[in-house]
C-alpha positions, 0 to 999 in steps of 0.5 A: 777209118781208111787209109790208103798207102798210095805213090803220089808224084813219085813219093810214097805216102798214107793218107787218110780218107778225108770223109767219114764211111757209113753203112745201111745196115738193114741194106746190108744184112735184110733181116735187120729190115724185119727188126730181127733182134739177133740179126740186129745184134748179130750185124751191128756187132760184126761191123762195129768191130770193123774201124772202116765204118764210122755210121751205121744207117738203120730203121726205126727198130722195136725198142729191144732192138734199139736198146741192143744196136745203141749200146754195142754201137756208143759201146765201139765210138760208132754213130747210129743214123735213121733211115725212113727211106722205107717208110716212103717206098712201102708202107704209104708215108707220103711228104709230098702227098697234094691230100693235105690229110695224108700229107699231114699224117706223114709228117706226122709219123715222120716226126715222131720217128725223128723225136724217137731217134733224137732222144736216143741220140740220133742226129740225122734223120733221111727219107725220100720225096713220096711218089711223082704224080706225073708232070701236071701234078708235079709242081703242086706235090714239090710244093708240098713236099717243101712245107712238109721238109720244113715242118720235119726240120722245125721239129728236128732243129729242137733235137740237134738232129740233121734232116735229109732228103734222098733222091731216087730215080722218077722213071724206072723202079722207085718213080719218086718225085725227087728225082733228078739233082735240080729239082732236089736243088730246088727244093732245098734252096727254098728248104734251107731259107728258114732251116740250116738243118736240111741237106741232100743225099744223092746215091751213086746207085741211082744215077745211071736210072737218073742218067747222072753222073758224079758231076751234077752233083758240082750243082748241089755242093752247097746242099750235100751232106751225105753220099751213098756208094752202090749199084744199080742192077740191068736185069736181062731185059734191059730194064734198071731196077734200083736193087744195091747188087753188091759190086761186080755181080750180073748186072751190076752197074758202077764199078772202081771207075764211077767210085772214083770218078765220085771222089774226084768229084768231092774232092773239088766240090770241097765235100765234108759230109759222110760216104756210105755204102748201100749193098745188098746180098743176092741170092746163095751170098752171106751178107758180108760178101757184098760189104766186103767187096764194097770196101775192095772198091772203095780202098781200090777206087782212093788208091787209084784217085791219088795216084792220079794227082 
């Protein structure tokens, strides 16, 4: 929970953060990424103990792990989310494969995840599109893209568990199919049809490598359940890679201004969904010095916001 003690035409007031605040724990502390089960504990006992974080994202994690992030977490009122994101971006699990048998498998891995998760009491489950084939092939791989969000959430409906797509850029790092914010409408239209357990996830950390800004998500207020708060980084050669820097480092792109610019724009789209931060320590950093840094924007960013009004 956040709070922020801001004046608002002249009258001091405290106002509470109107959305919930997650974190990606194994953005946040790498270790947990490789199923450390200390770095598990040791990352879920530090931000657990932390009222600003309501949801902590996390992997599939070998069964000890789990068992040791589900009781601190339930044990502190905290929520714990899935992230498949990784299982898309490194180890082939492919939605939107045009080879029905590898697109097959994957929703077959993913839905065995998602039963996993639901049966520890998971209710929200994300991945991302699989990678863009190139314009000829698009239409096809979104194609099959849709028929496999809609057997994940035919399965995921049964649990109570909520499935989201993540959009990530088509052209610099990642070169995923979904990609910019229409094509995600698109998808989600047609998704949404036969399944209300379906949402979008768009992260301020892709949009300068999609070249959007919070206002295109004004296009997708009836599809967004979820928001992630980052950085893309500008590496010396000008090319952008989608690293998550923590907020103000070399490189970094987003800052005070683009987070508020984004809660503005929740805020007349009528957003209820979750906020979450998405950073990573670079090199020589403890894994806290960039969640702390991420909270300073995001009290700074508010604060700013409601002084505007």
């Amino acid at each position: 929970m956040l709070a922020v003690q801001a004046r608002i035409r002249g009258v001091e007031a405290a106002v509470k953060l109107p959305w919930r605040v997650s974190i990606v724990g194994f953005m946040a502390n790498p270790r947990v990424l490789q199923g450390d089960l200390e770095a598990v504990r040791d990352t879920f006992s530090v931000l657990t103990s932390d009222s600003f974080f309501d949801i902590i994202e996390v992997q599939p994690l070998p069964e000890e792990a789990w068992d040791v992030a589900k009781q601190i977490a339930s044990g502190r009122g905290v929520e714990v989310a899935l992230g498949l994101q990784p299982y898309v971006l490194t180890r082939g699990v492919n939605p939107s494969a045009l080879d029905e048998e590898v697109r097959r498998r994957s929703v077959a891995v993913i839905i065995e995840e998602v039963k996993k998760a639901g049966e520890k009491g998971v209710t929200k489950v994300a991945f991302c599109s699989g990678p863009d084939p190139g314009p000829a092939d698009r239409g096809a791989a979104m194609d099959a893209l849709v028929k496999s969000l809609k057997e994940v959430s035919a399965a995921a409906q049964k649990l109570g568990v909520t499935v989201i797509l993540e959009t990530f850029d088509r052209d610099w790092d990642r070169r995923q199919l979904i990609g910019p914010i229409e094509d995600a409408v698109r998808i989600a239209e047609q998704v949404r049809e036969e399944y209300t357990n379906f949402g979008l996830l768009w992260d301020l950390s892709h949009g300068p490598l999609l070249n959007e800004t919070p206002s295109a998500l004004k296009a997708a207020r009836d599809y967004l359940v979820h928001v992630h708060i980052g950085c893309a980084k500008r590496l010396p050669d000008g090319r952008l890679v989608d690293w998550h820097p923590g907020f103000y480092r070399p490189g970094a792109i987003n800052g005070v201004e683009d987070v508020r610019e984004l809660l503005k724009v929740l805020l007349e789209i009528g957003y209820r969904g979750t906020i979450g931060f998405e950073v990573k320590p670079e090199e020589g950093q403890h894994w806290l010095e960039p969640v702390m840094s991420a909270k300073g924007v995001l009290y700074t960013a508010f604060s700013q916001l409601l002084e505007s009004l």
